[in-house]
C-alpha positions as CSV (number, residue, x, y, z in Angstrom):
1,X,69.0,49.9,129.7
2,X,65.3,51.0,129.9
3,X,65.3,48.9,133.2
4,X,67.9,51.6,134.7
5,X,67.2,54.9,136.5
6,X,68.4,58.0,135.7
7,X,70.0,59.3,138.7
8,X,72.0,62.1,137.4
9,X,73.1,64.6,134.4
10,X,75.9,66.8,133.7
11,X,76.0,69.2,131.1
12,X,79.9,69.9,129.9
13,X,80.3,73.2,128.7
14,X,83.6,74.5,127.3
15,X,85.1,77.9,126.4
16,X,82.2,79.9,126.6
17,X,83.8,83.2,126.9
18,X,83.0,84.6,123.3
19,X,79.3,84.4,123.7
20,X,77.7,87.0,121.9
21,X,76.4,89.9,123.6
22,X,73.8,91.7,121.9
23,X,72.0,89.2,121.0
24,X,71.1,85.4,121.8
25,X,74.1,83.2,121.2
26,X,73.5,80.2,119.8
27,X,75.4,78.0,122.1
28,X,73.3,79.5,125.0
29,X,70.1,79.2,123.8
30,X,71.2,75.4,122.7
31,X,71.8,74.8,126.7
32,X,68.8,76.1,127.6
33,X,66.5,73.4,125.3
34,X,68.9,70.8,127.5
35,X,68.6,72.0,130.6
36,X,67.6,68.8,133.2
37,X,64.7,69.6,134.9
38,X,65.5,67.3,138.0
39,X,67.7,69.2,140.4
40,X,70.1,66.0,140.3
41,X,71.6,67.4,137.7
42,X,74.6,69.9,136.8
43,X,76.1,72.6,134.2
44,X,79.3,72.7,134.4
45,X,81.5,75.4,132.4
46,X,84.9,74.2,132.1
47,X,87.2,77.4,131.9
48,X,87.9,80.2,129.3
49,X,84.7,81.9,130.6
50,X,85.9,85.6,129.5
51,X,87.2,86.2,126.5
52,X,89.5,87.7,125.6
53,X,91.6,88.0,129.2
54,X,89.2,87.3,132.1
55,X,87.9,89.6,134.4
56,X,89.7,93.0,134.8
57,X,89.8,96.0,137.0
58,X,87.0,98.2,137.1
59,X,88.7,101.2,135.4
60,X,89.6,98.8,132.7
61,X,88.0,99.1,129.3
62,X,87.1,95.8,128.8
63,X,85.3,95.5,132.7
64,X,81.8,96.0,131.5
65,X,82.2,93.6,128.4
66,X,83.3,90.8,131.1
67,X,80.4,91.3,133.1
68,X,77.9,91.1,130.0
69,X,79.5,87.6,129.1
70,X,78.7,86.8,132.8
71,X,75.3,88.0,133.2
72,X,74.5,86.3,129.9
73,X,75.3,83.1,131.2
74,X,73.7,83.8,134.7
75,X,70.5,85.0,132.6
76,X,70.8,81.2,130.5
77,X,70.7,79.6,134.0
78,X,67.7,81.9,135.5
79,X,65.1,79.0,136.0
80,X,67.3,76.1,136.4
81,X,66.7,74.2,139.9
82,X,70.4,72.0,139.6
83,X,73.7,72.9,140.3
84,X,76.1,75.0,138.5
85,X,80.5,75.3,138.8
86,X,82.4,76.9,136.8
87,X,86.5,76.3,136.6
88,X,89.2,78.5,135.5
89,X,91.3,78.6,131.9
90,X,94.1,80.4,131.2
91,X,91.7,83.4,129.9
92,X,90.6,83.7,133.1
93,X,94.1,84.6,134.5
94,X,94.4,87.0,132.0
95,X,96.0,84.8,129.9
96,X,98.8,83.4,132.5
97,X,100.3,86.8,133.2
98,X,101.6,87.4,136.7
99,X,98.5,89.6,137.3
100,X,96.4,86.6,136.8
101,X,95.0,86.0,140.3
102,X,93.8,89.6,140.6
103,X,91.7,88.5,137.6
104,X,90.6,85.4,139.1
105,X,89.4,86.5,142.2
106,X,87.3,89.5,140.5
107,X,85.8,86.6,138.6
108,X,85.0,84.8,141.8
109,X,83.6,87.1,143.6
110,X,81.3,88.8,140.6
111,X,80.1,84.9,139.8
112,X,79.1,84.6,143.5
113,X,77.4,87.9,144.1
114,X,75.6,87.0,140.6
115,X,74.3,83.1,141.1
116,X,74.4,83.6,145.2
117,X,76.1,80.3,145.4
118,X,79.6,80.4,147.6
119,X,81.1,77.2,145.7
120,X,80.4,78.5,142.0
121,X,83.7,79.0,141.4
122,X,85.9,76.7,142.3
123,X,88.9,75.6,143.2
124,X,88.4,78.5,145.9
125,X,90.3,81.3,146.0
126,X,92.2,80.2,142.5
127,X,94.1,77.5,144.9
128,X,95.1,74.2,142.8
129,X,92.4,72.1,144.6
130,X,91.5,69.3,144.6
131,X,87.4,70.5,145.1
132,X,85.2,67.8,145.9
133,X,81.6,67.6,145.1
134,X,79.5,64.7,146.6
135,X,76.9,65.0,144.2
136,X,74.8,61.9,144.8
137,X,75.3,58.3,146.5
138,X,76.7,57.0,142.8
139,X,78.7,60.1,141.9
140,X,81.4,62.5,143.0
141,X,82.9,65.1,141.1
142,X,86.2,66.7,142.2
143,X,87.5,69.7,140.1
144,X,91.3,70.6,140.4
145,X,92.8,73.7,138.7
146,X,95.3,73.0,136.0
147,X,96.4,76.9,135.3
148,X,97.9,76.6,139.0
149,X,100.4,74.5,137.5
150,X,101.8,76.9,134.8
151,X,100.5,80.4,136.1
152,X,103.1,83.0,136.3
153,X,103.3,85.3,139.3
154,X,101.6,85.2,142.9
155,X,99.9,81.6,142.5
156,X,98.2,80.8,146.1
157,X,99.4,77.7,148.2
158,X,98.5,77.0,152.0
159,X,96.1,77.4,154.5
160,X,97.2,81.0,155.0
161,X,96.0,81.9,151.2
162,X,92.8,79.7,151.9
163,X,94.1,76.6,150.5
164,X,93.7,73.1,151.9
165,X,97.4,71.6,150.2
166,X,101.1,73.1,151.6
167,X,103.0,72.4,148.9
168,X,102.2,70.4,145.5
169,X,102.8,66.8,146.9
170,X,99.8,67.2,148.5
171,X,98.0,67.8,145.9
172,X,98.4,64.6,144.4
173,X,98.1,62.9,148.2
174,X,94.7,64.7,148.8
175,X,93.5,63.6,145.4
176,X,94.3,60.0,145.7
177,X,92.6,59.9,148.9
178,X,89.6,61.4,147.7
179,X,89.3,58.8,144.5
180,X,90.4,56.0,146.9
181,X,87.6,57.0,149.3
182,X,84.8,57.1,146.1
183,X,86.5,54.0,144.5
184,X,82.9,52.6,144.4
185,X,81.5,55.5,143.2
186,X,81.3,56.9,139.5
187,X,84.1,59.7,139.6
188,X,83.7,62.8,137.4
189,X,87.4,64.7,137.7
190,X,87.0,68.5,136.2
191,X,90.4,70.4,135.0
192,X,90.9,72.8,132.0
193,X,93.7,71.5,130.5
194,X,92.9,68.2,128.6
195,X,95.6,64.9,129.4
196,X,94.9,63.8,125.8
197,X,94.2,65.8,122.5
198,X,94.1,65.2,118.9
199,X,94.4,69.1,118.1
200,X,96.7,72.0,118.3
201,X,97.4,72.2,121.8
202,X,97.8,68.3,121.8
203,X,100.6,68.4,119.3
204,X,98.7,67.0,116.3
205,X,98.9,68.8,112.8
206,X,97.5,69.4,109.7
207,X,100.2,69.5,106.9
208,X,98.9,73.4,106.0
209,X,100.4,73.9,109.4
210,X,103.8,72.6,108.4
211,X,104.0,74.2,105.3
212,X,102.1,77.8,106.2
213,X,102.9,77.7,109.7
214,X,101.5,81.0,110.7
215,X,97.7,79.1,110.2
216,X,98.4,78.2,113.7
217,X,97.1,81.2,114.9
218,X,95.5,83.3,112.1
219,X,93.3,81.1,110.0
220,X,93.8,82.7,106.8
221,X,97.8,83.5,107.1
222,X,99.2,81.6,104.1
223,X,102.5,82.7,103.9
224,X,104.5,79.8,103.0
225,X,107.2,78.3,104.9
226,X,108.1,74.8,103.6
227,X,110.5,73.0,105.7
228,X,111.6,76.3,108.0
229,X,107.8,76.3,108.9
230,X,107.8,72.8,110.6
231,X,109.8,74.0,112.6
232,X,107.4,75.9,115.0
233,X,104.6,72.7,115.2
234,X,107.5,70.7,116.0
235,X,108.3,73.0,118.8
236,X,105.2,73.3,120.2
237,X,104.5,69.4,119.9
238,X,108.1,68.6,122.1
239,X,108.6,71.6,123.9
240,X,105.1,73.5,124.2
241,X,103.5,76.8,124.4
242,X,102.3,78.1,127.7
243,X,99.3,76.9,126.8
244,X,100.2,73.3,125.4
245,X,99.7,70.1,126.6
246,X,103.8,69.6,126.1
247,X,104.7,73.1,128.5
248,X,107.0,71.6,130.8
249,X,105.4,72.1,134.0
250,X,101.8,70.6,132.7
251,X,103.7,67.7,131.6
252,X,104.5,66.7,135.3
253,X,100.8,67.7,136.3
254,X,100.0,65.2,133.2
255,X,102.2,62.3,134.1
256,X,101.1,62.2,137.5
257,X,97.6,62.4,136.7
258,X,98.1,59.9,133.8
259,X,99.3,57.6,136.7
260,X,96.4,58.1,139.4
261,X,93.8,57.5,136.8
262,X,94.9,54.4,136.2
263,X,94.0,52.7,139.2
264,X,90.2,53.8,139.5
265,X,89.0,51.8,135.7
266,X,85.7,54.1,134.3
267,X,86.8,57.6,135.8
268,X,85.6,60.8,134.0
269,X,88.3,63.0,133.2
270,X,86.2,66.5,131.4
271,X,87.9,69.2,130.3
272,X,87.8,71.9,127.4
273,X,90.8,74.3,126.3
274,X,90.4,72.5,122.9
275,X,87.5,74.1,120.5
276,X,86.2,70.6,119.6
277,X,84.5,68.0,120.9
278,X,86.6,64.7,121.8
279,X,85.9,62.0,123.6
280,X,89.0,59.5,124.1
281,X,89.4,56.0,125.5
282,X,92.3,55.1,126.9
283,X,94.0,52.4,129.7
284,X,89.8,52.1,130.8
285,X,89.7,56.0,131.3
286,X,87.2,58.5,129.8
287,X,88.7,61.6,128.3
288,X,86.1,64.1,127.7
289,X,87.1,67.4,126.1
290,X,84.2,70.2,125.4
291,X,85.3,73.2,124.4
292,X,83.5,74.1,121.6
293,X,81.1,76.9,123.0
294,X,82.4,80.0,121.2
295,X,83.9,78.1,118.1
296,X,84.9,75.3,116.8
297,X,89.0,73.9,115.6
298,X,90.2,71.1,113.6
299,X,90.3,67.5,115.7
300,X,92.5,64.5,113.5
301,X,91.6,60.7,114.1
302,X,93.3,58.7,116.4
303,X,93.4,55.0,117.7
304,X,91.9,56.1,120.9
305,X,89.5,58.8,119.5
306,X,85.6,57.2,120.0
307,X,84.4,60.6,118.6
308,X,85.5,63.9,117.1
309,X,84.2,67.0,115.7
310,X,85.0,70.7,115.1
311,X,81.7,72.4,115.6
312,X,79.8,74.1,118.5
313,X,78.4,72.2,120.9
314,X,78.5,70.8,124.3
315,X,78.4,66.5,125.7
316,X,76.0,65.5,128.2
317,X,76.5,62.9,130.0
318,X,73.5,60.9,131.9
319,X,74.4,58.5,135.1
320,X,71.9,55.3,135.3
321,X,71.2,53.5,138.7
322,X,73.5,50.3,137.5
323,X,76.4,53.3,137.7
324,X,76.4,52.9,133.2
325,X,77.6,56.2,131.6
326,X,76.4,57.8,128.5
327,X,77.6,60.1,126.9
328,X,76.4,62.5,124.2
329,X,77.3,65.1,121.9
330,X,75.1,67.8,120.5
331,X,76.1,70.3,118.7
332,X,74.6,73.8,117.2
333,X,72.1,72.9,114.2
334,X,70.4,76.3,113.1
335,X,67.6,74.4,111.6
336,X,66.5,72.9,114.9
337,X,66.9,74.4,118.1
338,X,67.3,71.2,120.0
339,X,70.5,71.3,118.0
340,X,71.9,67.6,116.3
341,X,73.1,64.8,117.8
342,X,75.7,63.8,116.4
343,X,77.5,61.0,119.2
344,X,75.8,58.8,121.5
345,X,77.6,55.9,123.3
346,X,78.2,54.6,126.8
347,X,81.3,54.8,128.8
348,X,83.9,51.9,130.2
């Protein structure tokens, strides 16, 4: 590989809502000791990038806290020359409520007044995408919004509410013609949700969670529930939370994705939602989840798992001229502010 080129890098950077605000976070200041200094380059922030509802109104109480988490990530990126996107979470729609464009809009149009940049926040206008992004002659990256698909409420669809698809068939038509068209290329897809997950929101449980059931959401919760208590993992595995791989209307989102991918061997699929780091193999795809910026959840083993961890941290990924992929994982290490590396392996 020394023979290769680097031609590109991408930064995947998950969940990064909780940041701390009075002082530097260590996540942040991690990012900045990996910051590319090549402009072919990228930072991408997968979704969840307000915590703990997105962006409100400005007579709300939490407006000026939003803004802070914002400005601290702007103030991160000050001296970086290469390109930065953010996508959307559920956090960002305030949590799927039927409110939740209102929230993604303010978002919007705060990121693009801050970082002067028109496509910073994309899919425009919180439509479902797809976004495409021809990066360079060996890479494109397309980012499609996967809260669309569950979102409560006013959800924007059409070229009257400044979307290129009518109606969701075309979603999946306009995104097959854009993969078909980069076939050649290296193909870095973006989306919050992840298709695969070895944690809570993939349907995977510790036994504590069976037998204390409330753990699922409060840590320290151990009231016991033995047998009554399975049943709420096994709801959430079959049936899903709003925000669960399993939540009916994701599942058709999945499948269809799950079928797409499949013809275009080596694509990138990144997202975060998880608070872990995951990178998952599977029919010749790449599963990347990175969503351990604000803090870090369980992640189980699996068949398809080449690397798991719960602890903060972010992959990189570096493109070479002969169109190989690595991929690395660094995570927070408060002994060293380059952090650890703790993963680092090439892609199909």
């Amino acid at each position: 590989m020394s023979t290769q080129k680097l031609t590109y890098e991408v930064l995947l950077i998950g969940d990064s809502g909780n940041v701390k605000r009075n002082k530097p976070d260590e996540l942040l200041e991690l990012m900045k000791v990996h910051l590319p200094h090549d402009e072919a380059s990228a930072v991408i922030f997968l979704g969840d990038n307000v915590y703990p509802k997105g962006f409100p109104s400005e007579d709300d109480p939490l407006r000026k806290d939003a803004e802070t988490v914002l400005i601290k990530h702007h103030e991160a990126l000050k001296d970086y020359k290469g390109k930065v996107i953010f996508i959307s979470g559920n956090h960002d729609w305030n949590k799927g409520k039927e409110d939740g464009l209102a929230y993604f809009l303010r978002q919007q149009n705060f990121l693009k007044d801050l970082f002067k940049q028109d496509d910073i926040f994309v899919p425009e206008n919180g439509c479902p995408g797809p976004k495409e992004f021809n990066v360079s002659d060996d890479l494109v990256i397309v980012a499609i919004n996967t809260q669309w698909w569950i979102q409560k409420g006013n959800k924007p669809l059409g070229k009257n509410e400044g979307c290129n698809i009518e109606n969701e068939e075309d979603f999946f038509i306009q995104l097959e013609e854009i993969l078909h068209r980069n076939q050649f290329k290296r193909i870095l897809v973006l989306g919050h949700y992840p298709i695969y997950s070895y944690s809570l929101h993939g349907g995977r449980y510790k036994l504590k969670h069976h037998l204390f059931p409330f753990t699922l959401y409060k840590k320290n919760v151990y009231l016991p529930l033995p047998l009554v208590g399975s049943l709420l993992p096994l709801y959430r595995k079959y049936f899903g939370a709003k925000e669960d791989l399993s939540h009916p209307r994701f599942k058709i989102l999945r499948a269809r994705l799950k079928q797409i991918f499949k013809k275009y061997p080596g694509l990138i699929y990144a997202a975060g939602h998880e608070h872990n780091l995951q990178f998952i193999e599977k029919y010749q795809i790449n599963y990347v989840i990175s969503g351990a910026a604000s803090k870090a959840t369980y992640v189980l083993d699996s068949k398809h798992s080449r690397f798991g961890i719960s602890a903060k941290g972010f992959f990189k990924l570096k493109f070479y001229s002969n169109k190989k992929v690595e991929i690395e994982a660094i995570i927070v290490d408060e002994k060293n502010e380059a952090g650890e590396l703790v993963y680092d392996g090439w892609m199909v």
